[in-house]
N, C-alpha and C positions, 0 to 999 in steps of 0.2 A: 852473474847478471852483467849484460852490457849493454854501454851505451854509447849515441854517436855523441860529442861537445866539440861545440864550436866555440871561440871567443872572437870578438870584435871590438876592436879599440882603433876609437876614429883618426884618422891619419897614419895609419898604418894596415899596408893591403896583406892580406893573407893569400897561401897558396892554394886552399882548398877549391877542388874543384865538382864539390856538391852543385849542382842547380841550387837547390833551398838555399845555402848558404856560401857563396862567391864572394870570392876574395876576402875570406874570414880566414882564423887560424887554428885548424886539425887539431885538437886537445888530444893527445898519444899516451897520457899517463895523467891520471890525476890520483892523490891519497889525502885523505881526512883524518885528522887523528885528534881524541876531543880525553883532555886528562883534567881530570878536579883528585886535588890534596887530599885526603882527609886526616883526620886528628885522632 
């Protein structure tokens, strides 16, 4: 599955050059990774 991510954090301009999303920042990799302990 894929998807487009953008991030936006104010004061700081991105290079993407989506229309939707100008001057944001192109997310090129993202990974989630979720671990619970057990006993």
């Amino acid at each position: 599955m894929s998807y487009d991510i953008f991030l936006k954090i104010d004061g700081i301009d991105g290079e993407s050059m989506d229309d939707k999303h100008k001057n944001e920042i192109e997310v090129l990799s993202w990974r989630w990774n979720i671990h619970q302990e057990s006993t």
